[in-house]
N, C-alpha and C positions, 0 to 999 in steps of 0.2 A: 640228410646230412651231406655237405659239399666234401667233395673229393678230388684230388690230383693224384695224376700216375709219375712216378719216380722210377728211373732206371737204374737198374741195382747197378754197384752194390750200394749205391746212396739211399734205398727205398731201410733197405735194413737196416744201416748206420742210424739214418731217424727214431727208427720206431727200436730200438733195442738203444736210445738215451746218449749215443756218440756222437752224431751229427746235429749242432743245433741251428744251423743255420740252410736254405733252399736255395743258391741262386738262381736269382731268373730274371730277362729280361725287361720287367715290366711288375710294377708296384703293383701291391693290394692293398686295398681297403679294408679286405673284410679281416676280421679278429674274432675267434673261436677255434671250437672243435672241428677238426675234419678228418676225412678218412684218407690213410696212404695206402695207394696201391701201386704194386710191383710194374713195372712197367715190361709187356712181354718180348724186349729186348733190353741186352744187357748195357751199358756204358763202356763204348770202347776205347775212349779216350787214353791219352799218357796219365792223366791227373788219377785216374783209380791203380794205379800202381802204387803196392808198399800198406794200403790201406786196411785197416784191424780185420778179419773177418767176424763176421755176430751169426745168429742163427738164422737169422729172417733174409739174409741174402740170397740163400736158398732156393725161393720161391719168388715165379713172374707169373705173371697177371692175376695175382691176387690180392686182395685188400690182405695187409700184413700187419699195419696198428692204425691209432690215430696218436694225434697229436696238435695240440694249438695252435693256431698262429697267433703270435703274441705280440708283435710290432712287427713293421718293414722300413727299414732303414738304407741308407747306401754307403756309410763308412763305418758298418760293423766291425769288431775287434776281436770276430770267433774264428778259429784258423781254418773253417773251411770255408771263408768270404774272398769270394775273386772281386779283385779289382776292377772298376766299372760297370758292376752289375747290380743289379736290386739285393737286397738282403733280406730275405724272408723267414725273422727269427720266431726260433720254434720252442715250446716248452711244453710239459707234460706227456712226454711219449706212453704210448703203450702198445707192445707187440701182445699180440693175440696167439691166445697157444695153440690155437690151430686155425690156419689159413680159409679165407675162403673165397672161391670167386666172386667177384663183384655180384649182387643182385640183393634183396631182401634182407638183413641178417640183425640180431640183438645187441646194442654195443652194451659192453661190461657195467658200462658208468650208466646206463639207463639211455631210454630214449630206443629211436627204431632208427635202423640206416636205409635207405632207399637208392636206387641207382636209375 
């Protein structure tokens, strides 16, 4: 299973159903399940200021849920879509009730994860 690291508190917002959208520099193709992992630093930007806390914020450098990627667009309508960037929309979150670090592990919905 593919995965990308996400720097909280945006890895949490994902996987706990808040954040439906990934910005990032550069379009993807691919469309499916993949696993979000915590990124083991945090987002220090101004933009994470004000923003909901969830429980999965938590925890860095662990795989925290999955979630699909469902389209990538560049003039999304989700409020967390910055201007000029890729929009990597997301659907079916799922935080994991207990974290784990990246490596071997069972996803809930079936199937093996590998790293």
């Amino acid at each position: 299973m593919k995965a990308i690291s996400v720097k909280q508190p945006w890895a949490g917002l994902i996987v706990d159903g808040v954040k439906d959208v990934e910005n990032k520099r550069v379009p993807s193709h691919f469309r499916g399940l993949i696993c979000i992992q915590a990124s083991l630093k945090p987002w220090d930007g101004p933009e994470a200021n004000g923003v909901p806390f969830t429980p999965h914020q938590a925890y860095f450098g662990y795989i925290v849920g999955t979630v699909a990627i469902a389209g990538c667009v560049q003039n999304s309508k989700s409020k967390w879509a910055l201007p000029g960037w890729w929009h990597w929309e997301l659907a079916d979150p799922l935080a994991l009730r207990s974290c784990q670090l990246p490596q071997t592990w069972d996803h809930p919905r079936g199937g093996l994860a590998n790293n």
